[in-house]
Every structure is written in structure tokens, then in C-alpha cells.
MARFILUM-726349 format. One line per field, with one value per atom (N, C-alpha, C): residue in one letter; x, y, z; residue number from 1. Coordinates in steps of 0.05 Angstrom, whole numbers. Example, Ala and Ser with C-alpha at 12.3 -4.5 7.8 and 13.67 -1.06 7.14 Angstrom:
r (A,A,A,S,S,S)
xx (264,246,264,257,273,258)
yy (-114,-90,-66,-45,-21,1)
zz (156,156,156,142,143,157)
k (1,1,1,2,2,2)
This chain:
r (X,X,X,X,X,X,X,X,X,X,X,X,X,X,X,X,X,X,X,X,X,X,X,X,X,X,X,X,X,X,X,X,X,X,X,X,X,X,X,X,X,X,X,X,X,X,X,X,X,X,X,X,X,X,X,X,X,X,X,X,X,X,X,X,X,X,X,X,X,X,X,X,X,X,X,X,X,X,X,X,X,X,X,X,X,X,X,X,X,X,X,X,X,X,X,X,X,X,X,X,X,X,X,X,X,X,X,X,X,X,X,X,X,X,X,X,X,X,X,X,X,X,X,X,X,X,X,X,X,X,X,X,X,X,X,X,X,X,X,X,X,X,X,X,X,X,X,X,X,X,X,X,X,X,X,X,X,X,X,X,X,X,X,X,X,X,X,X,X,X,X,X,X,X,X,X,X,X,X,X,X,X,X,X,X,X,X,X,X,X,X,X,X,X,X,X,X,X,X,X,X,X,X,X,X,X,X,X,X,X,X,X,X,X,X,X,X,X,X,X,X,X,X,X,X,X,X,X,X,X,X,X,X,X,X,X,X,X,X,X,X,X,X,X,X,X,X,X,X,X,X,X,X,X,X,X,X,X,X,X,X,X,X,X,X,X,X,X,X,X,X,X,X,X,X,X,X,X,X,X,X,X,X,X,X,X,X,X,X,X,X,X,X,X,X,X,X,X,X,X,X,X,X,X,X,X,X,X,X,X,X,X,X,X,X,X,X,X,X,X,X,X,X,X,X,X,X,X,X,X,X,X,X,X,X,X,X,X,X,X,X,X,X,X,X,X,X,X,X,X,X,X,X,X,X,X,X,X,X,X,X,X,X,X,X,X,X,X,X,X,X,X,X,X,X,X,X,X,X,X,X,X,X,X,X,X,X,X,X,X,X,X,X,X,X,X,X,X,X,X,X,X,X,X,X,X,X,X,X,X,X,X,X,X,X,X,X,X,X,X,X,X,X,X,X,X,X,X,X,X,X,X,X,X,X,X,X,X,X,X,X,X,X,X,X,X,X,X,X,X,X,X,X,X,X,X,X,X,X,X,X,X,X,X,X,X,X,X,X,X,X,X,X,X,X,X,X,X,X,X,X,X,X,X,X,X,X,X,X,X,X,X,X,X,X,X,X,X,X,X,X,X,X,X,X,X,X,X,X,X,X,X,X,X,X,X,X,X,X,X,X,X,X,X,X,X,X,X,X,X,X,X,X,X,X,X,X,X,X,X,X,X,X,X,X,X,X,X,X,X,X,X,X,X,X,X,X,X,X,X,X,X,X,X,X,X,X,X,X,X,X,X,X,X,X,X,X,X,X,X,X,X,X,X,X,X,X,X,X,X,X,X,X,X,X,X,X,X,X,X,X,X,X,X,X,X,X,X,X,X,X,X,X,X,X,X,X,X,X,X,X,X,X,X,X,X,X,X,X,X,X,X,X,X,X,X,X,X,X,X,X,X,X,X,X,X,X,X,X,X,X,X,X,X,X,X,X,X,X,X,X,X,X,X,X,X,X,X,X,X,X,X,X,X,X,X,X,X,X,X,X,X,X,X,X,X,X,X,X,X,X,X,X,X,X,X,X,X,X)
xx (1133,1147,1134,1132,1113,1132,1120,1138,1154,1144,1166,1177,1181,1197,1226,1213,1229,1249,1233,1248,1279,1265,1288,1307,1305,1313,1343,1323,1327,1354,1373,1394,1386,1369,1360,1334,1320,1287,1283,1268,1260,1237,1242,1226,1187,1178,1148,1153,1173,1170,1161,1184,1179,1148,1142,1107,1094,1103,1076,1086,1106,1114,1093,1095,1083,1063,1056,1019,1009,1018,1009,1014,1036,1044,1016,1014,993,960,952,937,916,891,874,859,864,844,871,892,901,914,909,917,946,952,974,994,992,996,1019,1005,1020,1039,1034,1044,1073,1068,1091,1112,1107,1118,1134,1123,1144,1156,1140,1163,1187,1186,1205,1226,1217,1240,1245,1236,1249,1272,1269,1288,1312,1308,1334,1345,1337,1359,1373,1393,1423,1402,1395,1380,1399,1400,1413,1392,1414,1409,1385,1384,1370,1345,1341,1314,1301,1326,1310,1301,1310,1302,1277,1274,1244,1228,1236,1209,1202,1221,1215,1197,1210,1199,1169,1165,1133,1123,1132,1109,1104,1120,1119,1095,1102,1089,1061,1061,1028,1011,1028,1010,1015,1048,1048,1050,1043,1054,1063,1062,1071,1087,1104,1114,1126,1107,1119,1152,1153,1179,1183,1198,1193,1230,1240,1273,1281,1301,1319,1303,1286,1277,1303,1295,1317,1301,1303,1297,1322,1309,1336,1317,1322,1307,1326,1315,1333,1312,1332,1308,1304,1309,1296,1306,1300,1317,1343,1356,1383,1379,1361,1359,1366,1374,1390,1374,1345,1330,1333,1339,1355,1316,1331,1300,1308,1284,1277,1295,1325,1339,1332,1337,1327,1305,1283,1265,1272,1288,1301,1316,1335,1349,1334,1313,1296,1294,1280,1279,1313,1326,1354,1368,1363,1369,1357,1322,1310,1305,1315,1320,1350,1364,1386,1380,1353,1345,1334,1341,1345,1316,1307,1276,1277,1262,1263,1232,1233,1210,1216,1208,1207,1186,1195,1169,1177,1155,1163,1134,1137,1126,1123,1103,1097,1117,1119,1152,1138,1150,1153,1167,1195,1212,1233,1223,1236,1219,1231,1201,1199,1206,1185,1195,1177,1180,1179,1175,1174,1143,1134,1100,1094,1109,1095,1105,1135,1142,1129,1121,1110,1070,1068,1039,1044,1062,1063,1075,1084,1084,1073,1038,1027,1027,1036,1050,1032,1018,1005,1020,1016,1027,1010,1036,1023,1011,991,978,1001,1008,1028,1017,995,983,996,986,1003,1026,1051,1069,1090,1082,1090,1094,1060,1055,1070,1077,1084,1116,1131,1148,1154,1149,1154,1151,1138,1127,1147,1147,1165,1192,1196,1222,1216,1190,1192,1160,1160,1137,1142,1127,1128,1100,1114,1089,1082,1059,1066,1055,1077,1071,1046,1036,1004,982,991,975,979,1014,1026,1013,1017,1015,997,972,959,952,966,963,985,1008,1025,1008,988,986,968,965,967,988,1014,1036,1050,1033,1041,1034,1010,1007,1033,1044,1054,1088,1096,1121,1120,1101,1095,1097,1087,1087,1119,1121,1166,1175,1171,1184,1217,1225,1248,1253,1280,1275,1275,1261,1258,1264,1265,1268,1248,1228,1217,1223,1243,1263,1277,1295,1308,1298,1262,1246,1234,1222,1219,1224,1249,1265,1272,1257,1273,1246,1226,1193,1180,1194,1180,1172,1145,1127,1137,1152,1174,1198,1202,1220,1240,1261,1283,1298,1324,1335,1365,1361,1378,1372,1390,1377,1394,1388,1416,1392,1409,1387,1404,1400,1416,1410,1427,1425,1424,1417,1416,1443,1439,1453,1487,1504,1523,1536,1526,1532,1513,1483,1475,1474,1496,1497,1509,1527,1527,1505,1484,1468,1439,1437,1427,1435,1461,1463,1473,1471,1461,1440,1422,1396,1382,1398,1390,1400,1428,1427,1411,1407,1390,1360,1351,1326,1328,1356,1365,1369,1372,1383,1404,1403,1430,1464,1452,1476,1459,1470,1461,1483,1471,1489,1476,1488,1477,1497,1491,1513,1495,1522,1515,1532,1525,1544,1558,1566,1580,1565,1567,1553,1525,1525,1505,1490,1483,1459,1459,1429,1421,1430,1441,1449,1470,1483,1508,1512,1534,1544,1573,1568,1599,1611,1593,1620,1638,1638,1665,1659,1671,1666,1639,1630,1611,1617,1605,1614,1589,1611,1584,1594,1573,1573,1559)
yy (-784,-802,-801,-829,-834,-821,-810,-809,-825,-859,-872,-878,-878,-883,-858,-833,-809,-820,-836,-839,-853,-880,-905,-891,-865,-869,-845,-815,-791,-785,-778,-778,-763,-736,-710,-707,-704,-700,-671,-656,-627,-629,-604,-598,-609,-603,-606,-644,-656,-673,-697,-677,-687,-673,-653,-647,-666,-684,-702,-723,-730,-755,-751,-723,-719,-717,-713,-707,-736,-759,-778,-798,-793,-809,-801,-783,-764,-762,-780,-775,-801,-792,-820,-830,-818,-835,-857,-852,-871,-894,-920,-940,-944,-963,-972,-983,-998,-1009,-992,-974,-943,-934,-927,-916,-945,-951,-971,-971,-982,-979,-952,-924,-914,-894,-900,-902,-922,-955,-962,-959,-948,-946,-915,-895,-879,-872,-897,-904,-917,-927,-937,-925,-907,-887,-869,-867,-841,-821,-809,-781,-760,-744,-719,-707,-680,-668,-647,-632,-614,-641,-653,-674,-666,-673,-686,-649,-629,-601,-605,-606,-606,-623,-646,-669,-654,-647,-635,-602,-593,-563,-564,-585,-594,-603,-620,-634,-605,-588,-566,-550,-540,-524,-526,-549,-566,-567,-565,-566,-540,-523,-500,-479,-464,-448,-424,-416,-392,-411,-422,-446,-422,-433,-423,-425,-389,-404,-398,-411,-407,-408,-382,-363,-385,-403,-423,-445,-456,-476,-496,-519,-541,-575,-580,-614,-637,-662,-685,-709,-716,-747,-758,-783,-798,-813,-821,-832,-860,-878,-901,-912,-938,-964,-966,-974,-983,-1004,-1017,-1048,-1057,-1037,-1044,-1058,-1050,-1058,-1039,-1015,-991,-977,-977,-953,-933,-915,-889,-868,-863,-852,-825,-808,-789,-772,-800,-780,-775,-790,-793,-770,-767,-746,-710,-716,-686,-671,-695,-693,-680,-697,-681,-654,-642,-634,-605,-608,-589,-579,-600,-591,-568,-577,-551,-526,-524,-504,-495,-517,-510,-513,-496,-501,-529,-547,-575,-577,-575,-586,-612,-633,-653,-666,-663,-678,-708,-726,-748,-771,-794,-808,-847,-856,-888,-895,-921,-930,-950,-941,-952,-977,-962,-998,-992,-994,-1003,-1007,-1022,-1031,-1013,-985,-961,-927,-921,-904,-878,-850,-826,-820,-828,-831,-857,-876,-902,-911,-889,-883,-871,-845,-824,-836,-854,-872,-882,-900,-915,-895,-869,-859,-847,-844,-832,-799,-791,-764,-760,-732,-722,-713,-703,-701,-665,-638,-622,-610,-591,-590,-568,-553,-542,-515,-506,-477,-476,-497,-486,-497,-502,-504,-480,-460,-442,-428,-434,-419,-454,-478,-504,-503,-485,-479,-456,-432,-417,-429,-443,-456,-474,-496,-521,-528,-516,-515,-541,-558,-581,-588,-599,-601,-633,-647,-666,-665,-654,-654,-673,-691,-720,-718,-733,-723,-734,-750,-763,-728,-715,-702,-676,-666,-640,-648,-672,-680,-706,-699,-715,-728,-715,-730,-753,-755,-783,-802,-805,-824,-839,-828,-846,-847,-848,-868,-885,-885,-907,-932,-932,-973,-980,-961,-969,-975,-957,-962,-978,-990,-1017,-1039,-1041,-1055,-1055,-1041,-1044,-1052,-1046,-1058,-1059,-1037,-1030,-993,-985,-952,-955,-918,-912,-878,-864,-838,-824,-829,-815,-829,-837,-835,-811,-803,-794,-758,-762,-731,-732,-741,-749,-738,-727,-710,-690,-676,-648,-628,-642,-638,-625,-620,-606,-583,-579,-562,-532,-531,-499,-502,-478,-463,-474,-483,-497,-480,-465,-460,-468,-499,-517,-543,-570,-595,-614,-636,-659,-677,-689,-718,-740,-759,-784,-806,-814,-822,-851,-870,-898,-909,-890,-899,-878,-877,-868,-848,-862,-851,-827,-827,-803,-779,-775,-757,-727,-733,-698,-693,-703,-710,-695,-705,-692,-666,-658,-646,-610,-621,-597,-591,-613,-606,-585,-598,-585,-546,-542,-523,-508,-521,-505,-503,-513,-511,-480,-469,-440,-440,-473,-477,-467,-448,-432,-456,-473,-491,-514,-539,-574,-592,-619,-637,-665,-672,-699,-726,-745,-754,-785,-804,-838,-848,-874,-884,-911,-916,-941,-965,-983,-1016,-997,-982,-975,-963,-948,-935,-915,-904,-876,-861,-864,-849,-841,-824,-818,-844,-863,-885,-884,-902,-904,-920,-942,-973,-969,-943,-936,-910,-904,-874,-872,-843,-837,-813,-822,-799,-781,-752,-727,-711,-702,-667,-649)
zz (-3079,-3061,-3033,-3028,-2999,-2977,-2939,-2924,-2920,-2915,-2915,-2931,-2957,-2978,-2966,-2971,-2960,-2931,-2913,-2891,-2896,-2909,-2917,-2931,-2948,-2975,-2973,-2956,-2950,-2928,-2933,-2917,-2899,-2898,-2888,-2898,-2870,-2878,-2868,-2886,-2889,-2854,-2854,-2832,-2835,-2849,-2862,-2867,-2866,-2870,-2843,-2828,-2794,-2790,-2793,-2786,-2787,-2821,-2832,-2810,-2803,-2789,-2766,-2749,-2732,-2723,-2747,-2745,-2748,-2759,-2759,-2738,-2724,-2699,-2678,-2679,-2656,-2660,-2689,-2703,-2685,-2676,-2670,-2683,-2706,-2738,-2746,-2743,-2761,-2755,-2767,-2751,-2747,-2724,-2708,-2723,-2743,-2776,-2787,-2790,-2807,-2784,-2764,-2742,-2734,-2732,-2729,-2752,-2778,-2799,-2800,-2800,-2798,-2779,-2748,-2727,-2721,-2729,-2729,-2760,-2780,-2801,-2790,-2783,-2772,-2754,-2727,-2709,-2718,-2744,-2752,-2769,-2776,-2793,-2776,-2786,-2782,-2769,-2742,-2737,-2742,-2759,-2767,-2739,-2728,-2705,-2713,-2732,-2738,-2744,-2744,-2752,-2720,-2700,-2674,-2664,-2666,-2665,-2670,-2700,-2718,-2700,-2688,-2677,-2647,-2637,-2607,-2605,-2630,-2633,-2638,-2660,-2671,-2642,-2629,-2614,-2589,-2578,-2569,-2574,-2602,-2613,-2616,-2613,-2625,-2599,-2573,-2549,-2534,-2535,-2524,-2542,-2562,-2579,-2566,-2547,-2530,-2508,-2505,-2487,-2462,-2430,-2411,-2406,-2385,-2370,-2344,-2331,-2299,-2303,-2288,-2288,-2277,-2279,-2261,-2262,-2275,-2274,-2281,-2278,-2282,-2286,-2306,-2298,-2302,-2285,-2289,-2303,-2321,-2327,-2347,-2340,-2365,-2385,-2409,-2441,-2428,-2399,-2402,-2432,-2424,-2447,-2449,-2419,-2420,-2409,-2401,-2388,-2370,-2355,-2334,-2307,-2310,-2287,-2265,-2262,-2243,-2231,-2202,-2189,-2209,-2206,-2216,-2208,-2219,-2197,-2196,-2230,-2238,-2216,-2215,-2192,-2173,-2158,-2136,-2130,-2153,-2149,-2156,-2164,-2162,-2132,-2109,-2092,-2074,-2088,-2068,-2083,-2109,-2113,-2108,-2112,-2098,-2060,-2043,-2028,-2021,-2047,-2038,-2059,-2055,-2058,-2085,-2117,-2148,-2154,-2166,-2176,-2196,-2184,-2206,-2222,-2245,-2257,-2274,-2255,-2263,-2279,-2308,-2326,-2331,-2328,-2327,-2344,-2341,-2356,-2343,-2359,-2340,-2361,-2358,-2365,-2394,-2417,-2441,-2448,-2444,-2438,-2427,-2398,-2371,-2359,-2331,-2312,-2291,-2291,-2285,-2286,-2294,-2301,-2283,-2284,-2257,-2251,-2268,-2255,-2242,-2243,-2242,-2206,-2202,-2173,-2165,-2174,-2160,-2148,-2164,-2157,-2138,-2133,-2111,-2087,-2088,-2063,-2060,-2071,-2074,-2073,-2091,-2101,-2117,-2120,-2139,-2164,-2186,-2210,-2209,-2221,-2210,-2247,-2244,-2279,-2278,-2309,-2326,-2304,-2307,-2294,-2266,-2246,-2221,-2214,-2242,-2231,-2219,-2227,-2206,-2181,-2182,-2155,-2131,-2144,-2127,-2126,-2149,-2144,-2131,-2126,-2107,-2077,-2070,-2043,-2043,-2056,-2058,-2068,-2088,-2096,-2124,-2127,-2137,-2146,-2168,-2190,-2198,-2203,-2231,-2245,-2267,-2292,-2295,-2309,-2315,-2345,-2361,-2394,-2406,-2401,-2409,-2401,-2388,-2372,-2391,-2396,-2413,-2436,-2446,-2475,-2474,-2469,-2475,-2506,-2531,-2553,-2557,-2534,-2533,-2528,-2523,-2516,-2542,-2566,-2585,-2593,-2588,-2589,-2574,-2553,-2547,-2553,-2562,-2564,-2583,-2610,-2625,-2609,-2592,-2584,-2563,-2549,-2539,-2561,-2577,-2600,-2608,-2610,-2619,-2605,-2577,-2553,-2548,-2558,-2559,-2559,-2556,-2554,-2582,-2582,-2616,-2606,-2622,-2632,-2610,-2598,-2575,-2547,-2549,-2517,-2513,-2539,-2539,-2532,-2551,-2540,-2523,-2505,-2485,-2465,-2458,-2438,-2445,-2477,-2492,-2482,-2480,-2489,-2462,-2443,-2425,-2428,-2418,-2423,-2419,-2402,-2398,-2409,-2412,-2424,-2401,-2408,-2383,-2382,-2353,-2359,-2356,-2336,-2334,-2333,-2352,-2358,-2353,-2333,-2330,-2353,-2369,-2391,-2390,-2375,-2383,-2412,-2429,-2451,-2442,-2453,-2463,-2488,-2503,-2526,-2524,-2526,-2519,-2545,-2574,-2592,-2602,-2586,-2582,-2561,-2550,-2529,-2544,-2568,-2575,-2589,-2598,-2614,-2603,-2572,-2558,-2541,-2541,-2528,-2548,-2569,-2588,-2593,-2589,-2596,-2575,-2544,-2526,-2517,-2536,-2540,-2558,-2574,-2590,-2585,-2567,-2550,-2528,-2528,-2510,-2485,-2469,-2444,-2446,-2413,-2400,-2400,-2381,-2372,-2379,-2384,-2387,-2381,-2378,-2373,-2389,-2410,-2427,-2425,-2413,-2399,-2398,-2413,-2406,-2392,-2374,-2344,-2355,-2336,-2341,-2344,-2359,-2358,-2376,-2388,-2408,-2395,-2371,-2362,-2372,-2364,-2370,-2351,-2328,-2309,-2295,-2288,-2271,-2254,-2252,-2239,-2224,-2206,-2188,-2202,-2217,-2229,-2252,-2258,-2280,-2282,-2307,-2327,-2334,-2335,-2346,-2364,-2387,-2408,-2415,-2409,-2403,-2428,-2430,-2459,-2434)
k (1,1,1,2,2,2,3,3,3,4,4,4,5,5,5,6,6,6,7,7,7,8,8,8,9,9,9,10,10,10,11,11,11,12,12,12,13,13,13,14,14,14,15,15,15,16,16,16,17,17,17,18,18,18,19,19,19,20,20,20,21,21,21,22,22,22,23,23,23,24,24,24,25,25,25,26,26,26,27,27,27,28,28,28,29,29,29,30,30,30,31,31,31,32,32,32,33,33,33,34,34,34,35,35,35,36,36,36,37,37,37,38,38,38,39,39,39,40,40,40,41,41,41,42,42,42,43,43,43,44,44,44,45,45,45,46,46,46,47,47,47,48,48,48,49,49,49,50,50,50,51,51,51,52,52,52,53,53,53,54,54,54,55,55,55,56,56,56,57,57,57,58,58,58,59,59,59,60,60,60,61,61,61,62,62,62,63,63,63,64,64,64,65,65,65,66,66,66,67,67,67,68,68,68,69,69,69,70,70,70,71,71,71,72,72,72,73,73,73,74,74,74,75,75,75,76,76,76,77,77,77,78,78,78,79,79,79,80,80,80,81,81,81,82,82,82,83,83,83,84,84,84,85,85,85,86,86,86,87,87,87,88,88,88,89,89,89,90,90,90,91,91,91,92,92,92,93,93,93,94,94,94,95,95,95,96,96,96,97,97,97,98,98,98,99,99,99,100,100,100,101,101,101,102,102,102,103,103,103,104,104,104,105,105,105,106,106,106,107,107,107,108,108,108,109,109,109,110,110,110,111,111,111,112,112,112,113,113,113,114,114,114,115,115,115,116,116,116,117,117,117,118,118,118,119,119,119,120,120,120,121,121,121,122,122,122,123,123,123,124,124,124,125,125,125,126,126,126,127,127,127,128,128,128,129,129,129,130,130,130,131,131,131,132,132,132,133,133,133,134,134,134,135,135,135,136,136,136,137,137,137,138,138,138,139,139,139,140,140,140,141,141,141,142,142,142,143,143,143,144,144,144,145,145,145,146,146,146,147,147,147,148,148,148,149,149,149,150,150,150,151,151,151,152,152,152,153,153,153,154,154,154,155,155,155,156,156,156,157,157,157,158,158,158,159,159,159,160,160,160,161,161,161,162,162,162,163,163,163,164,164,164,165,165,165,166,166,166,167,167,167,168,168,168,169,169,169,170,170,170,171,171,171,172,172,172,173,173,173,174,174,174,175,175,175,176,176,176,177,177,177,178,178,178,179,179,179,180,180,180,181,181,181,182,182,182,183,183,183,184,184,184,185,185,185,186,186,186,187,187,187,188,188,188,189,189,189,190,190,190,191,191,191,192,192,192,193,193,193,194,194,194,195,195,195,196,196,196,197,197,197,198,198,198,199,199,199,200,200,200,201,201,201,202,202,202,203,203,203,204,204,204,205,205,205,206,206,206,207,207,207,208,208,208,209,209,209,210,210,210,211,211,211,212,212,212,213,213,213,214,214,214,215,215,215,216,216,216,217,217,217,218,218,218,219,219,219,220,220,220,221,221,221,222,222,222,223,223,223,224,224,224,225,225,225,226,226,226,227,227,227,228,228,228,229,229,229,230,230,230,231,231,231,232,232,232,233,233,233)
């Protein structure tokens, strides 16, 4: 039985199964073709939670296998693809949150589908992006880091032509904000999709964050809002 046969078919995909997914999403021998086909039949199936563990743990593992940690670290980002057209608030709010003092490691990324992303701000204010090695010695001094994920994980970026190509969210929005390069030990993640927020926010226990906050806003954002309820895990 092919992977994607397994994907369409498989209520629950074995761990080694997400590997093969993985290794081929990340793979620069293989074409865009394949890579599409079954990143988007993947995104439309049911994600059992232990799946999205397996996809975040693999892509980790494959670039940090000893994965740093910096004591109190904390990041805020959101999965992007709520459409809203919204500034970068996430980044926004790194900046205020590390001035009262919280170590922020902000890992972030150019914008997939939204029109921008926390690197694509941090360019235009011309902000450096700091490497994985001295984010410590920038947090002791600063209080504040942004990784930039093309940079942590430079094998995303053979996935992206394909999730350009879908042009819609898929299953790496959702890792995206799990995947930072340290060991976290506090995480605000804003969701897009509303019916994945315990979804993520188990996953994110089971990643061994102290305290988190997984939380979608009103009018569908990824982010904490004033114009109604926002529903948090």
C-alpha cells in the first residue's frame, strides 16, 4: 500500500509513516507533483493529535537532535491563514511583551498565505534575524530574538513552492509555531481554524511546555481580539 493510498484510506498513520511523509516533503530530489498530491490529501484528512506530535517531533529531530533550551524562554506567533488581512500583530506583541521583562524567542517566517508574514515585517524595519547559536547570549542582553525559520530550518524551504501551489492552509500552519528551534518553556499560538485548538494545544503539551496559551479570536483570526470572544485552551 502506497503512502498516499495509506493517507486517504488510514484513519491513524503510524509514526514511520509520518517520517516517509517527511522525508519527502523536505526531499530536493523529488518533484513538486508528488509533494503536492500528498500534502494536500494529507491536509484534508481528520489530523489525529498524536499524527501532528510525530510531524513536529520528526522535523525537530532532523535539524536539532539534541534540541536547545534557554530557562523561561517563551514565544507568541500565530499559524497565519485566517484572511483577515491583519498587521503582524504576534510580532508586535514580542516587542511589548519582552520589554516587561519575559525572555521572547520569536521564531517566525515570510508569509505563505497571508500578506505578511514576521520576517517579511522584521525586513522592512530593518531588523536582523538572530542565528539559533547566539540566541542566548541576545537574550541575556535583550530580553528578545527572532529566529527566522528559512534560516532554523533551512530544509522548509523545499516546501514551500508546493504550499504556494495549494494556496490555501495545510497541515504546516498548524507546525509552524510548534517547531521552534528551543526547547520552549512558555507558548501563546494563535489558531486559524477553531476546531483545531485542543488539537494543538495537546500537542503542545506534549512537546513539555511549563504554561501555554492556544487561542482563536473573533471574526476568525489567528489572534487575541477586542470585536467579540476569543476562545482559548
Amino acid at each position: 500500500m502506497t503512502l498516499l493510498t495509506r493517507i486517504q484510506t488510514e484513519s491513524i498513520l503510524l509514526e514511520s509513516d509520518i517520517k516517509e511523509l517527511i522525508d519527502i516533503l523536505i526531499s530536493p530530489s523529488i518533484g513538486t507533483d508528488i509533494k503536492y498530491e500528498l500534502l494536500s490529501s494529507y491536509s484534508e484528512r481528520e489530523i489525529q493529535q498524536q499524527e501532528l506530535t510525530y510531524i513536529v517531533r520528526s522535523l525537530i529531530n532532523t535539524m536539532y537532535p539534541h534540541q536547545p533550551c534557554y530557562e523561561g524562554g517563551m514565544c507568541v506567533c500565530g499559524t497565519g491563514g485566517d484572511k483577515s488581512n491583519s498587521f503582524n500583530i504576534s510580532t508586535t506583541v514580542a516587542f511589548v511583551v519582552a520589554s516587561a521583562g519575559v525572555k521572547v524567542i520569536k521564531h517566525g517566517n515570510k508569509s505563505v498565505t497571508s500578506n505578511s508574514g514576521s520576517t517579511d515585517l522584521l525586513n522592512q524595519m530593518d531588523i536582523q534575524t538572530t542565528s539559533v547559536d547566539d540566541t542566548p547570549k541576545q537574550l541575556d542582553e535583550k530580553n528578545l530574538v527572532f529566529i527566522g525559520a528559512t534560516e532554523s530550518y533551512p530544509i522548509m524551504k523545499y516546501m514551500q513552492p508546493v504550499r504556494k501551489m495549494i494556496g490555501k492552509p495545510t497541515i504546516l500552519n498548524l507546525v509552524g509555531p510548534l517547531i521552534n528551534p528551543y526547547h520552549l518553556t512558555y507558548q501563546m499560538v494563535g489558531i486559524f481554524d477553531p476546531t483545531k485548538l485542543k488539537l494543538v494545544a495537546k500537542t503542545i503539551k506534549d512537546l513539555g511546555r511549563r504554561r501555554a496559551i492556544v487561542l482563536h479570536g473573533a471574526n476568525g483570526m489567528d489572534e487575541a481580539t477586542l470585536s467579540g470572544d476569543n476562545l482559548i485552551y
